[in-house]
C-alpha positions in Angstrom: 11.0 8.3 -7.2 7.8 7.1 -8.9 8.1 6.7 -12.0 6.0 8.1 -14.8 7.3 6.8 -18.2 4.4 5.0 -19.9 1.9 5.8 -17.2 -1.5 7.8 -18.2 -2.7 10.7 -16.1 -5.8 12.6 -16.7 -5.4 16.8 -16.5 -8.3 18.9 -15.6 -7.7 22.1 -16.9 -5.1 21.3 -19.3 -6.0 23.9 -22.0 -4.2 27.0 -20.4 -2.4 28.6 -17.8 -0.5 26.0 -15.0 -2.3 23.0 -16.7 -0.8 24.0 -19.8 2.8 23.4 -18.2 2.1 20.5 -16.7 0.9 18.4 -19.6 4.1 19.8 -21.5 6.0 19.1 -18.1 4.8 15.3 -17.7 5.0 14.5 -21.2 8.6 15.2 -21.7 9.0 12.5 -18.5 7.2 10.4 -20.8 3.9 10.0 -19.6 0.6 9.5 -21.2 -2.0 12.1 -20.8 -6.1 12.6 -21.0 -6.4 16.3 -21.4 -9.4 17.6 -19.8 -10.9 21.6 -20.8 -14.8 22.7 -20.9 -14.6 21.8 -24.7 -12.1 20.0 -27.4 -11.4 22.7 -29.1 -9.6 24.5 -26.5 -7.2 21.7 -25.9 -6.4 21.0 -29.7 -2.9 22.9 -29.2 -1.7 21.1 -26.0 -3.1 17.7 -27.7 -0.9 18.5 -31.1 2.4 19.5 -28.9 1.9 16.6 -26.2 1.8 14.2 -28.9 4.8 15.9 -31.0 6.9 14.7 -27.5 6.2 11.3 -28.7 3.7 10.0 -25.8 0.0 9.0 -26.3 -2.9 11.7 -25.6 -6.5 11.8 -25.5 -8.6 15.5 -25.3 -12.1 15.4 -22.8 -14.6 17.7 -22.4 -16.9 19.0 -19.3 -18.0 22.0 -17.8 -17.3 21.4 -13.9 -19.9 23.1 -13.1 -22.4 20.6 -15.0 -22.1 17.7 -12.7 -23.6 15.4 -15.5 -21.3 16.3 -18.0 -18.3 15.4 -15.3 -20.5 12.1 -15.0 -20.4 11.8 -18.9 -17.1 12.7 -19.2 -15.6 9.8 -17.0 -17.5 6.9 -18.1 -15.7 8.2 -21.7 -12.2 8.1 -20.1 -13.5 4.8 -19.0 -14.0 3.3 -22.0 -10.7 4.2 -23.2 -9.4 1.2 -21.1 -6.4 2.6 -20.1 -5.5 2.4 -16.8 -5.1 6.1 -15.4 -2.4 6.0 -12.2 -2.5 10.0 -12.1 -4.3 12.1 -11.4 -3.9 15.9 -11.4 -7.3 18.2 -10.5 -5.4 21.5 -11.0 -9.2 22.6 -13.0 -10.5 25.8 -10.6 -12.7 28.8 -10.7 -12.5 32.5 -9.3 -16.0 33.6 -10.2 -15.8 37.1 -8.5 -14.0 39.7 -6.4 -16.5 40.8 -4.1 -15.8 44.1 -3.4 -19.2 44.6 -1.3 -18.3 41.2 0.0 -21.5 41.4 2.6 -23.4 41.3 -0.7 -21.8 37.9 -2.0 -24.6 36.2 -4.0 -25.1 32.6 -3.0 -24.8 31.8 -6.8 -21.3 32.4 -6.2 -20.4 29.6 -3.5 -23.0 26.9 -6.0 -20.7 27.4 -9.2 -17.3 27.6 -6.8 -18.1 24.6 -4.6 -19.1 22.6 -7.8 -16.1 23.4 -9.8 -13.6 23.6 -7.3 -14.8 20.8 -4.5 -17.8 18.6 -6.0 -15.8 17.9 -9.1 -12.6 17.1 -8.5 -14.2 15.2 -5.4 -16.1 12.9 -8.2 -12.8 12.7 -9.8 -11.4 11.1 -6.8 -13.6 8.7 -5.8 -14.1 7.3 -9.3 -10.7 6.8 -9.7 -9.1 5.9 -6.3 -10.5 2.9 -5.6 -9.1 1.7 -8.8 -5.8 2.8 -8.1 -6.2 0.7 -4.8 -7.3 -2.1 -6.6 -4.2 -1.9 -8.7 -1.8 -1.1 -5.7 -0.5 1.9 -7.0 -1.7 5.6 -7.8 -1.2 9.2 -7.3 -3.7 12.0 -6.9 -2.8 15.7 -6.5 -5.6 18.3 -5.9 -5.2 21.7 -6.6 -5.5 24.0 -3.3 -5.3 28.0 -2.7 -3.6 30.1 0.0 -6.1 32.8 0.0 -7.2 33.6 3.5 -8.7 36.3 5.2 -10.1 38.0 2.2 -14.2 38.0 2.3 -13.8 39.0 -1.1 -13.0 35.6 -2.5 -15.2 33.9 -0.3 -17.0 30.9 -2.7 -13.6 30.4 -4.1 -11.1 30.4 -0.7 -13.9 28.0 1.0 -14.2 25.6 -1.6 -10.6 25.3 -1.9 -10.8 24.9 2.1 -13.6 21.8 1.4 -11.3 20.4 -1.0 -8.1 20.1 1.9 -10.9 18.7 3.8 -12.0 15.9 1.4 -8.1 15.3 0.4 -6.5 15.2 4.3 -9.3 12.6 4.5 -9.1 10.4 2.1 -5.4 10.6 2.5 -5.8 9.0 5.8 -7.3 5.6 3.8 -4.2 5.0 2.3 -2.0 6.3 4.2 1.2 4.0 4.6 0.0 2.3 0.5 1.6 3.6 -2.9 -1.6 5.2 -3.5 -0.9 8.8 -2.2 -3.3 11.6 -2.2 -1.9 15.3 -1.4 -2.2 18.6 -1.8 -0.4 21.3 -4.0 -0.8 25.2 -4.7 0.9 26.8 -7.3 1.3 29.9 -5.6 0.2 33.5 -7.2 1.3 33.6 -10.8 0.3 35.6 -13.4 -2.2 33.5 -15.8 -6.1 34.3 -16.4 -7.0 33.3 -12.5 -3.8 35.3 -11.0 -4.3 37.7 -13.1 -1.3 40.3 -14.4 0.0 41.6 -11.5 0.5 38.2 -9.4 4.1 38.4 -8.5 5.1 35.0 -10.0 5.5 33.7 -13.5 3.5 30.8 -14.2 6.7 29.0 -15.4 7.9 29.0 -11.4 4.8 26.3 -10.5 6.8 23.6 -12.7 8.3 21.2 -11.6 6.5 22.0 -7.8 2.6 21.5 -8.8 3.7 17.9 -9.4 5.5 17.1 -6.8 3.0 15.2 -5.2 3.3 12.5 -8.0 6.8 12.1 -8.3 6.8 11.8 -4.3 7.0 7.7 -3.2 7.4 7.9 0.4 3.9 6.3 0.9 2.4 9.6 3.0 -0.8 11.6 2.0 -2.6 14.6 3.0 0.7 17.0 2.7 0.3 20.2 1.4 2.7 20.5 -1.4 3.3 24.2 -2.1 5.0 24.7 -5.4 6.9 27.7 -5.1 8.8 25.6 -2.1 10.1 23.8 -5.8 10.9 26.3 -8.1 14.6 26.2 -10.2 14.7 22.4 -8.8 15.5 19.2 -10.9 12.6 16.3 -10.7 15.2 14.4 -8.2 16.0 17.5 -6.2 11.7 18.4 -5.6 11.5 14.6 -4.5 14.2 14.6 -2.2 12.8 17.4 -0.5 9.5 16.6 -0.7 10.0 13.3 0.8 12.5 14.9 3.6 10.8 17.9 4.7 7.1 17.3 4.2 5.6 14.8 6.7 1.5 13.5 7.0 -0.5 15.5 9.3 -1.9 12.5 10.9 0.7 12.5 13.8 3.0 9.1 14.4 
């Protein structure tokens, strides 16, 4: 099991919601955090209750959707000079239900592909050569399980870019302890799931990290959460390691 104790991993979307839990989930294993939202003041409560846990944090800033600012805000976790062996892209945006879904405004596949794909995709390439470098590293990029609902069309096809760009890069270092994979938290009920999602957000912990605590060396996995739920960290990496295989065949 890889272990996370004194390690740093950056958190997009750490302010609310599934990133919420899973800053409050890593840092009780002990694990250093950079806590990203679209501005400080949002993550000021995570920060203070991260830090009451007794591990080191650091709050970022950046609207996703301001490829610049995502620019800015990495050359600041940069000069932090901590070496970041995590990282989590769980950041994502539903910018519409499109009821009249033949009407969808191309405005809404520029914000969703640069929140949800271009972004995190930034995110990964700054930092996975670096983890290369150092031998060692784990990424875990937020996916989706809508399908076959027009509605949600910028959102579900971003999120399908994004398994793209992960299943790929997965296959460079594939067989390395620098692993790459996918999770989903499934349908729960915070401000993107909305109320009536059948699943408390509380049942995507420990599963949306299960990609981290994985060390099996394989990548491009999709790593649903809910397959997790009620599980101890050492139960999710057993099964994770015994039941999900790389799709790049033997």
């Amino acid at each position: 099991m890889y272990q996370v104790r004194d390690k740093w991993a950056l958190i997009t979307g750490a302010a609310r919601g599934i990133g919420y839990l899973t800053a409050k989930f890593m840092a009780a294993q002990g694990c250093n955090l950079i806590l990203h939202s679209r501005s400080l003041q949002h993550t000021e409560k995570v920060l203070a209750e991260v830090r009451e846990a007794g591990v080191s944090a650091y709050a970022v800033e950046a609207d996703l959707n301001d490829l610049n600012a995502v620019k800015r805000m990495l050359e600041e976790i940069d000069a932090l000079q901590v070496p970041v062996d995590i990282v989590l892209n769980n950041a994502g945006l539903q910018i519409a239900y499109r009821t009249e879904y033949l009407k969808t405004p191309v405005e809404d596949y520029l914000v969703s592909f640069n929140v949800n794909t271009i972004a995190p995709a930034m995110i990964c390439y700054h930092f996975l050569p670096k983890m290369i470098a150092r031998g060692t590293g784990r990424i875990v990029n937020t996916t989706s399980g809508i399908r076959l609902e027009p509605q949600q069309a910028g959102y579900s096809a971003s999120k399908a870019a994004l398994d793209k760009i992960t299943i790929d890069l997965g296959s460079t270092v594939e067989g390395t302890d620098v692993m790459i994979n996918l999770t989903d938290p499934g349908w729960c009920r915070t401000d993107l799931g909305g109320q009536h999602a059948p699943n408390a957000p509380e049942s995507a912990i420990p599963g949306i990290v299960a990609g981290v605590f994985a060390d099996d060396r394989k990548s491009g996995r999709y790593l649903g959460a809910q397959h997790f739920t009620g599980m101890t960290v050492e139960e999710m990496t057993r099964k994770a390691e015994a039941d999900f295989d790389s799709p790049y065949g033997k």
